[in-house]
C-alpha positions as CSV (number, residue, x, y, z in Angstrom):
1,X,-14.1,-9.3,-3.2
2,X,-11.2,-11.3,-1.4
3,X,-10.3,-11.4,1.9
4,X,-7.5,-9.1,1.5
5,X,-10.0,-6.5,-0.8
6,X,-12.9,-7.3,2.2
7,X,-10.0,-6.1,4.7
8,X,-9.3,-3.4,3.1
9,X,-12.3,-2.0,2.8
10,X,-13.1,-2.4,6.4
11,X,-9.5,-0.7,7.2
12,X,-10.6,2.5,4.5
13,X,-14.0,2.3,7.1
14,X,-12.3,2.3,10.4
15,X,-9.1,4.7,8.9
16,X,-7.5,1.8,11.5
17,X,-4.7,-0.7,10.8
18,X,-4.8,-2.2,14.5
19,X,-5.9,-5.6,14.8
20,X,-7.0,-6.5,18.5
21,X,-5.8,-9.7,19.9
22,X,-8.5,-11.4,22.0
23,X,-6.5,-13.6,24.3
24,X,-8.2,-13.6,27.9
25,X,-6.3,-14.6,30.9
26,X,-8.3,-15.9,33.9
27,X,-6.2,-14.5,36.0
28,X,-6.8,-11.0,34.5
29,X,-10.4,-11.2,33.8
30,X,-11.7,-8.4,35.9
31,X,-13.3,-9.7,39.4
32,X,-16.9,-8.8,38.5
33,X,-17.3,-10.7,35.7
34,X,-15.6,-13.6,37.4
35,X,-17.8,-13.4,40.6
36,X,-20.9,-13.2,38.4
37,X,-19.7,-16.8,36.3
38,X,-19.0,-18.4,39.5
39,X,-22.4,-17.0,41.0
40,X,-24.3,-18.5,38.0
41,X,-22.0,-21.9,37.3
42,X,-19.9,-23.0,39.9
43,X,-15.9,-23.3,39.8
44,X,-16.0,-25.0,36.6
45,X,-14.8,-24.8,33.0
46,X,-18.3,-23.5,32.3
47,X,-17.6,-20.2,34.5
48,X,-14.5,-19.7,32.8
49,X,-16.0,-19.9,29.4
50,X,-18.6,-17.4,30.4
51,X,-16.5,-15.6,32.0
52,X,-14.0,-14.9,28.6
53,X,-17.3,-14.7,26.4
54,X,-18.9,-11.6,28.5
55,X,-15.2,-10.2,28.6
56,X,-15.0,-10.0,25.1
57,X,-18.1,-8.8,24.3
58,X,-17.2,-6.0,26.1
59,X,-13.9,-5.1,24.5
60,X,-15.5,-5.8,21.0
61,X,-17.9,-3.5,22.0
62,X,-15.5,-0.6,23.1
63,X,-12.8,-1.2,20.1
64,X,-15.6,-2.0,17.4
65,X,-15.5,1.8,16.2
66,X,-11.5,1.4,16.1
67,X,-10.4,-1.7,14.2
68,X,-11.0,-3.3,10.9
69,X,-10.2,-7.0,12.6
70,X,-10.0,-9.2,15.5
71,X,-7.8,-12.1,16.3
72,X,-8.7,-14.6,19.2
73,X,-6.1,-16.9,19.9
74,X,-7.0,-20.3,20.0
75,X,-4.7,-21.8,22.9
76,X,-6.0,-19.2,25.4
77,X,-9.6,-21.2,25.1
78,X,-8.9,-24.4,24.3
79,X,-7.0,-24.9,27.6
80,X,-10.2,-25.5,29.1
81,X,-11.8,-27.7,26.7
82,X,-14.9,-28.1,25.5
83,X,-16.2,-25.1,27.1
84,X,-13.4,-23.0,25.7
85,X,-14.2,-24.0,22.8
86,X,-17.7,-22.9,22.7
87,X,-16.4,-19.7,24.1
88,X,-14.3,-19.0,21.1
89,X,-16.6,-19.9,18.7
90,X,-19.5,-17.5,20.7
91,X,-16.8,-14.7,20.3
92,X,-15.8,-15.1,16.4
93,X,-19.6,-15.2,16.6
94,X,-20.4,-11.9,18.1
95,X,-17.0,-9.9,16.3
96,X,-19.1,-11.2,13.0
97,X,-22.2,-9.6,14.1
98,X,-20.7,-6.3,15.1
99,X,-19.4,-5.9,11.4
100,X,-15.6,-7.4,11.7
101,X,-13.1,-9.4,10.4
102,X,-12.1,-12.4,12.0
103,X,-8.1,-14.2,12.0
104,X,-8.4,-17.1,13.9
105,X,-5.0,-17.4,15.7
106,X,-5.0,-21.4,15.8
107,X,-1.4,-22.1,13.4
108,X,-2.6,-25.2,12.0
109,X,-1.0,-27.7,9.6
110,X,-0.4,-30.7,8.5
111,X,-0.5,-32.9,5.3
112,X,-2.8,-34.7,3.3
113,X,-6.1,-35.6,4.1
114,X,-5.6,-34.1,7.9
115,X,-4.1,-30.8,6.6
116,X,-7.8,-31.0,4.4
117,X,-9.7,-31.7,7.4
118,X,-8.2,-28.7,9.5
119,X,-8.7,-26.6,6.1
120,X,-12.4,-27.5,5.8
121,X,-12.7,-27.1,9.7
122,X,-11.5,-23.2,10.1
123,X,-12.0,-22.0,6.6
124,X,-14.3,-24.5,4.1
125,X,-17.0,-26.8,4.8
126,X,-16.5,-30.3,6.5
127,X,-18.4,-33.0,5.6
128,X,-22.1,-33.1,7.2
129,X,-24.9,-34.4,6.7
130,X,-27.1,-34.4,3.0
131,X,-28.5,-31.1,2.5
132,X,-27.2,-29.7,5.8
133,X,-24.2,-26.9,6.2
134,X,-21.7,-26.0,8.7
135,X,-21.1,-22.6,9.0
136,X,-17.6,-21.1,9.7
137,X,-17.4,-17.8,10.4
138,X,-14.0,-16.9,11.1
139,X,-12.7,-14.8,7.7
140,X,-9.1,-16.1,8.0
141,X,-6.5,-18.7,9.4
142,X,-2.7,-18.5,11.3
143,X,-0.6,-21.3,9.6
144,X,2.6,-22.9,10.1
145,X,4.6,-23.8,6.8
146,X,7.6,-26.2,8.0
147,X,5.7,-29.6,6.2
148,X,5.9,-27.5,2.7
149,X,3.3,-26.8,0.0
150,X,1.3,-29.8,0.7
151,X,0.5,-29.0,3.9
152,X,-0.3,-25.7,3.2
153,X,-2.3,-25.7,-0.4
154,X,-5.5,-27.2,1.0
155,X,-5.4,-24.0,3.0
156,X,-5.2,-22.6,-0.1
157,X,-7.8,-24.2,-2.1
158,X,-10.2,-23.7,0.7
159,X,-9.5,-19.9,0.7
160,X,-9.9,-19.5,-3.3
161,X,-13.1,-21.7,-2.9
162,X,-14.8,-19.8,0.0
163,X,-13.1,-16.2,0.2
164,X,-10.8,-16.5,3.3
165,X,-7.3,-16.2,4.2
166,X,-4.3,-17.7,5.8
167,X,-1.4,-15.8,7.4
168,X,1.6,-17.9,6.7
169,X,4.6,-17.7,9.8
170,X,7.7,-16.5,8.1
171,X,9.7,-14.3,10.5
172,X,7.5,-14.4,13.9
173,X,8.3,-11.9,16.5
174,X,9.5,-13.9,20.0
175,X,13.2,-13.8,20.7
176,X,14.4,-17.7,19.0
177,X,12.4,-17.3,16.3
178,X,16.5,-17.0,14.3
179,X,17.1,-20.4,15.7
180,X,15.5,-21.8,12.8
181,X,14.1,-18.9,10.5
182,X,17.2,-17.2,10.4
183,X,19.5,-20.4,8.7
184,X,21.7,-19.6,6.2
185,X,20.4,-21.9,2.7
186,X,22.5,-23.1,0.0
187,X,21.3,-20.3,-2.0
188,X,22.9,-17.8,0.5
189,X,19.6,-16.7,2.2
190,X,17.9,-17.4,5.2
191,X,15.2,-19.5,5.6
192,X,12.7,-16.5,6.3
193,X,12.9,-15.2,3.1
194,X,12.6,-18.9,1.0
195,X,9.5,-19.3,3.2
196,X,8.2,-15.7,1.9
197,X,9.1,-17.0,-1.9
198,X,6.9,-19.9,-1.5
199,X,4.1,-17.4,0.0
200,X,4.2,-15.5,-3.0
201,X,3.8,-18.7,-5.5
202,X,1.0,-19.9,-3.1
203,X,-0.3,-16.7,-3.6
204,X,-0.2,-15.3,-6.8
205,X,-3.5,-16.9,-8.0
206,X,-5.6,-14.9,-5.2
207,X,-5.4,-11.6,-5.8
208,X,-8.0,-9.3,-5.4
209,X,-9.1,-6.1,-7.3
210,X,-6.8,-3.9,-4.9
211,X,-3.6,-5.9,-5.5
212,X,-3.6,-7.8,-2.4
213,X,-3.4,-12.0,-2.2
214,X,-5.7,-13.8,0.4
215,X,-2.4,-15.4,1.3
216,X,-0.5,-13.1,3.7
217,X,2.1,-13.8,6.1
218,X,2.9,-13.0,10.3
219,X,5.9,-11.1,10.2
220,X,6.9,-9.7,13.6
221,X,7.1,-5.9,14.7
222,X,10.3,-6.9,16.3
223,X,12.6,-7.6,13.8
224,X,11.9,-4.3,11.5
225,X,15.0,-4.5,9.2
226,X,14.0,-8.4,8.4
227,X,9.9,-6.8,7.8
228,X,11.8,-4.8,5.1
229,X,13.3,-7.1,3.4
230,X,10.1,-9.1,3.6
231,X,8.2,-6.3,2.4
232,X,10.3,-6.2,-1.0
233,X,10.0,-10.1,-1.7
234,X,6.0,-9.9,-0.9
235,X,4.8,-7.0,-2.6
236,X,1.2,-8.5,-3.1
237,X,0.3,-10.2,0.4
238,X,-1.0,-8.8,3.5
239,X,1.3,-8.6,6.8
240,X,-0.3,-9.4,9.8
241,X,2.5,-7.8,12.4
242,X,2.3,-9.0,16.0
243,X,4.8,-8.1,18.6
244,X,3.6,-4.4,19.1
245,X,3.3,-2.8,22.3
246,X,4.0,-5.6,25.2
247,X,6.6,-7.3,23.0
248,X,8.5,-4.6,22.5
249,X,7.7,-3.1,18.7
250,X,6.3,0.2,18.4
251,X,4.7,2.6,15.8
252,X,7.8,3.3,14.4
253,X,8.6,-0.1,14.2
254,X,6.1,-1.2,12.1
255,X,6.2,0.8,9.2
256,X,8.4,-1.1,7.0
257,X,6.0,-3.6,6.9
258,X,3.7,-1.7,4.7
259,X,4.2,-0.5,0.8
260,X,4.2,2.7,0.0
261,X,0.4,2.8,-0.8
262,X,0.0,2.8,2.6
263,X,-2.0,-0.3,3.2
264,X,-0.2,-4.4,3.5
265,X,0.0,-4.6,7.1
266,X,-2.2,-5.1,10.1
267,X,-0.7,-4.6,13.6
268,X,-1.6,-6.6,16.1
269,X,-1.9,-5.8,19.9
270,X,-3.9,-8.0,22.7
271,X,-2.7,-7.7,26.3
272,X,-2.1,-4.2,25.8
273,X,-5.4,-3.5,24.4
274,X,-7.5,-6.0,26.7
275,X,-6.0,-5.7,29.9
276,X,-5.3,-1.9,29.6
277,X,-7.4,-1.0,32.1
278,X,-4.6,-2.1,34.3
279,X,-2.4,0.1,33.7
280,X,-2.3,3.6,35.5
281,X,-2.3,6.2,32.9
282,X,-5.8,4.5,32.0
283,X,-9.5,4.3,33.1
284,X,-9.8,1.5,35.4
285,X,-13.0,0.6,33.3
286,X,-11.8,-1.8,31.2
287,X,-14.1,-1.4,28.8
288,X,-13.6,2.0,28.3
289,X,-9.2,1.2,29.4
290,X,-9.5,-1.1,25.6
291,X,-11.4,2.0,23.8
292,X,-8.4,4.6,25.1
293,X,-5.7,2.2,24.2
294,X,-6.7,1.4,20.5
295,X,-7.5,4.6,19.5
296,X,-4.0,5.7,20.8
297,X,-2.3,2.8,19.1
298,X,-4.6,3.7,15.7
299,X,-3.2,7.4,16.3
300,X,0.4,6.6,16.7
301,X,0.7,4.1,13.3
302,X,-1.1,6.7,11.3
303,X,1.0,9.4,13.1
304,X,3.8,7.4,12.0
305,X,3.0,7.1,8.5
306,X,1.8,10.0,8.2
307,X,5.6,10.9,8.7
308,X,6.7,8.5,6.0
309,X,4.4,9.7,3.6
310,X,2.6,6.3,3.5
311,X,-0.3,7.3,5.3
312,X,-3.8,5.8,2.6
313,X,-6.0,8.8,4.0
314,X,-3.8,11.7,3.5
C-alpha cells in the first residue's frame, strides 16, 4: 500500500478524519510536568525537551483511540535546539509505536542536491555508513513549492521509493496567504490553483489501490469556496486541512474539501486539542481535556457529512 491507501486504512480503523497537531508551548505545558523536568534537569533546554516528550505522550495516549494521524510541527522543537530535536524525534517515535501515522510539519524545500538531502533526511535514507541504516520514521512530509518541480521531485522520488508522502502548500489557511497565492496568472487563474495543476502531474504516478496519490496538498479550512475549487482540480490527492477550530474553520467548513466518497481530507486541529484542558467546558485533566475534544471534533465532521451525504461509514 501507499501512504494515501495506509491512511486510509487507519481512517476506516479509527471512523476519524482528525489529525492532531502536536505543537507544545512551554508556556502551556501543564505545571506538573514542568516542575517534574526542572526537578530532574535544571532550567535548561534538556527540561524543556522532557518536558514536551512526557506531554505528548500523554495526549497520544488519550487521542490514540480517536485519530488515524499526528502532526508535530517542527518549529515548536527546534526552537530549543538540539534537545528539541531529540524531543521530536522521541515523539514521531512513540505516535509510531502506538499504531499511527506520522506528517512531519517541517515545510522543507529547496533545489538540487540540498532539496535531495532534506528528502533523504525526513522521508528516504541519507547516506551512512556501509551496511548501516538510518531509520526515518515519520510516514509523510509538509513542503513548500515556490522553487518549482525541481525542488519538489526529490520529494517525490523519495516517496515512490520508500512509501511516504508530501503535503504540498497550495492555499494555506492564515489571513495573507492571497498576497501571493491568490495572483491573477496570464492564463486568468490564480496562482493557487496552477500550484494544484502541478500537484496533480507530480502526482499522478503515485496512486494507490484506493485512488488516492501519496502527493497531497495543505489546503486551509478557512477559505472553503477556494477548498472547492481545489477539490475539482485534485480529485486524486489527499487534503490535509488545517485552520479548524482556533483559526476559525469549523465542521461545516471543511466539507468541501473531501469527494463525494467521503474520504480526501484530513482535518487538522492542535491547540484546541492539546491545550483543551484549558478551557472551561472541559476536564481540567489534560489528558482526559485532548480525549473530550477529539472525539467531539471526530463527531462534528462525521455529523457534518453525514448531512452531505459523504459520510464513508454510512
Amino acid at each position: 500500500m501507499n501512504f494515501a491507501d495506509r491512511l486510509m486504512e487507519k481512517i476506516d480503523q479509527k471512523q476519524s478524519h482528525v489529525c492532531v497537531g502536536l505543537d507544545p508551548r512551554l508556556n502551556q505545558i501543564p505545571e506538573n510536568i514542568k516542575d517534574k523536568a526542572i526537578k530532574n534537569y535544571g532550567k535548561t533546554t534538556e527540561a524543556v525537551a522532557k518536558s514536551f516528550l512526557e506531554f505528548n505522550k500523554g495526549i497520544i495516549d488519550a487521542v490514540a483511540e480517536h485519530t488515524a494521524i499526528v502532526k508535530p510541527q517542527m518549529a515548536f522543537y527546534e526552537q530549543y535546539g538540539y534537545w528539541g530535536v531529540k524531543a521530536f524525534e522521541d515523539t514521531v517515535a512513540y505516535a509510531k509505536d502506538s499504531g499511527l501515522l506520522v506528517i512531519s510539519d517541517a515545510k522543507r524545500n529547496d533545489i538540487g542536491s540540498t532539496a535531495k538531502a532534506y528528502a533523504d533526511g525526513h522521508l528516504g535514507r541519507p547516506d551512512f555508513w556501509e551496511g548501516e541504516t538510518l531509520v526515518n520514521k515519520a510516514d509523510s512530509l509538509t513542503v513548500t513549492p515556490y522553487l518549482g518541480s525541481d525542488g519538489i521531485i526529490p520529494f517525490v522520488d523519495s516517496c515512490q521509493e520508500h512509501d511516504k508522502g508530501i503535503f504540498t502548500l497550495v492555499k494555506t489557511s492564515n489571513p495573507s496567504s492571497g498576497e501571493l497565492q491568490d495572483l491573477v496568472t496570464k492564463a486568468d487563474s490564480r496562482i493557487y490553483e496552477e500550484i494544484a495543476k502541478l500537484v496533480v502531474c507530480w502526482g499522478e504516478e503515485l496512486i494507490g489501490e484506493r485512488g488516492y496519490s501519496s502527493i497531497g496538498a495543505v489546503v486551509g479550512a478557512t477559505y472553503p469556496s477556494e477548498a472547492r475549487t481545489l477539490r475539482e482540480i485534485m480529485v486524486n490527492n489527499y487534503f490535509l486541512v488545517p485552520g479548524y477550530g482556533a483559526q476559525g474553520g469549523s465542521a461545516d467548513d471543511v466539507i468541501d474539501c473531501f469527494n463525494d466518497d467521503g474520504y480526501g481530507a484530513v482535518v487538522n486541529s492542535s491547540r484546541g486539542i492539546i491545550f483543551a484542558y484549558q478551557q472551561k467546558r472541559y476536564s481540567n485533566d489534560y489528558k482526559e481535556a485532548a480525549k473530550q475534544a477529539v472525539i467531539e471534533m471526530k463527531e462534528a465532521i462525521n455529523n457534518s457529512l453525514a448531512k452531505e451525504d459523504k459520510l464513508a461509514w454510512q
